[in-house]
N, C-alpha and C positions, 0 to 999 in steps of 0.2 A: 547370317554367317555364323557358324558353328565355332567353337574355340581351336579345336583343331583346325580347323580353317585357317582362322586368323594365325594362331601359332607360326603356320609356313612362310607369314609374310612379315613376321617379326625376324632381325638382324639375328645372326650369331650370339653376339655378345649380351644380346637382350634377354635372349632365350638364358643364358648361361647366369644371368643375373638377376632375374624372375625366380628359377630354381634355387641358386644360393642362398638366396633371402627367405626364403620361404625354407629351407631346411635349416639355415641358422637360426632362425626363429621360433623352432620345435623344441617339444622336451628332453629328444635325444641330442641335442647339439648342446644345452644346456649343460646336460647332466655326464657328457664326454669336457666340455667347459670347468668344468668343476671338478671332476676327476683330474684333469690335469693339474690342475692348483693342487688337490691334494697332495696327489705322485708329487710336483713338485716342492710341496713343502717337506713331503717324508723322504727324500733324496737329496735335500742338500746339507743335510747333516753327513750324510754319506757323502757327497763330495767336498766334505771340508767345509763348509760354506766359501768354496772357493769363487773369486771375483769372475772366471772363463765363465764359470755356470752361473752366476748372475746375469753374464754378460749376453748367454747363447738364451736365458730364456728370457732376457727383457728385449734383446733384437726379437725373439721370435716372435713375441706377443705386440711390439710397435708394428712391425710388417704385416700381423694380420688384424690388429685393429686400423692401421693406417688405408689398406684394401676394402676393409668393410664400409667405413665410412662412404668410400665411394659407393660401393653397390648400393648400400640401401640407400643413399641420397637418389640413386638413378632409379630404384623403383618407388619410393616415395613422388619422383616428381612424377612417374608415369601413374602411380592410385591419383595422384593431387590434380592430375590433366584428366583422368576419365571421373573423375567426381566431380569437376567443375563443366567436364561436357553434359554431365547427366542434369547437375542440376539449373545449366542454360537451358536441356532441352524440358523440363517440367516449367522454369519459368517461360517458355516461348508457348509453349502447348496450352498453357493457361488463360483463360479470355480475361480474368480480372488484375493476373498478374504486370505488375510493371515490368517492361523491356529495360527501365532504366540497370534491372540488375546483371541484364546478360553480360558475361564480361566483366565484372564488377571487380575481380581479381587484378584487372591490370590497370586501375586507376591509383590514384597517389593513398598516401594514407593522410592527406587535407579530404582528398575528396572523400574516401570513406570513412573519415570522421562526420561529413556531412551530410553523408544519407546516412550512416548512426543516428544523429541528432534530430534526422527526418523521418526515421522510423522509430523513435522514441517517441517525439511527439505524436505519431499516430497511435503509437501505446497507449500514451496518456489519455487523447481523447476516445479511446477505444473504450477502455474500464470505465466513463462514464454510462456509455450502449449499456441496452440491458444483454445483448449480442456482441459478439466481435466479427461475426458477419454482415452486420452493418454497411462498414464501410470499407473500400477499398485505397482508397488516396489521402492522404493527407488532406486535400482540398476539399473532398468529397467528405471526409469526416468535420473538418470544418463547418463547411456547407448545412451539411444533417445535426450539428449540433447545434448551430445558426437557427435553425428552423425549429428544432422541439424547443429550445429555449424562448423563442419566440412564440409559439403552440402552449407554452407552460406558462409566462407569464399570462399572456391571454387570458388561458383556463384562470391562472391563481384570480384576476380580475375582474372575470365575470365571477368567482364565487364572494369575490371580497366586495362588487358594486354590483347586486343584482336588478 
């Protein structure tokens, strides 16, 4: 399915807040951002520094920073939901990859502290490997570390009692 495709099947307001974001987010929206502080700093000595024009460009500026907050929160969660679909679908696509991570996004932060801790540990026993393609699981790196340590003393023993 093409973009334009999909486009047609996105809501009104989505459409409208996909485009906002994406042009506030440019260098012309920036630099009309900026011009306006300026203009308004070189015009309020011109109006006095009177309190109505504090007043009309701090309501202005609260209503359109108050608005944006929404918009990009609504497109940040739509990148933050096509990035977590993509990378469910390379973790599912993968024959060595754990399933334990699809998903991973909606467990507690107990439990993703503890596949943290679970993938630390396979760090650790990884930078042992002369590879980190080695091993796949924690268990499995265990296992294979199990086994050369046991291959090594071996070797060290027959060299040290021949």
């Amino acid at each position: 399915m093409s973009k334009k495709q999909s486009a047609g099947k996105q809501g009104a307001f989505e459409v409208f807040a996909s485009k906002v974001t994406k042009a506030t987010g440019s260098t012309p929206a920036f630099l009309i951002a900026f011009l306006t502080v300026i203009v308004w700093a070189v015009t309020d000595p011109i109006f006095d520094y009177s309190e109505t024009w504090q007043l009309v460009i701090n309501t202005g500026t609260t209503i359109v920073t108050f608005l944006m907050v929404f918009l990009i929160q609504k497109s940040q969660n739509k990148d933050s939901m096509a990035i977590q679909l993509k990378l469910n679908e390379l973790v599912a696509a993968h024959e060595f990859a754990s399933n334990r991570l699809i998903d991973v996004e909606d467990l507690s932060e107990k439990e993703l502290e503890a596949l943290h801790e679970y993938y630390l540990k396979l760090s650790q026993l990884c930078k042992k490997e002369d590879s980190l393609l080695h091993t796949h699981t924690v268990e499995e790196a265990q296992d294979l570390h199990l086994i050369k340590k046991k291959k090594h003393k071996k070797r060290r023993d027959e060299i040290q009692n021949p």
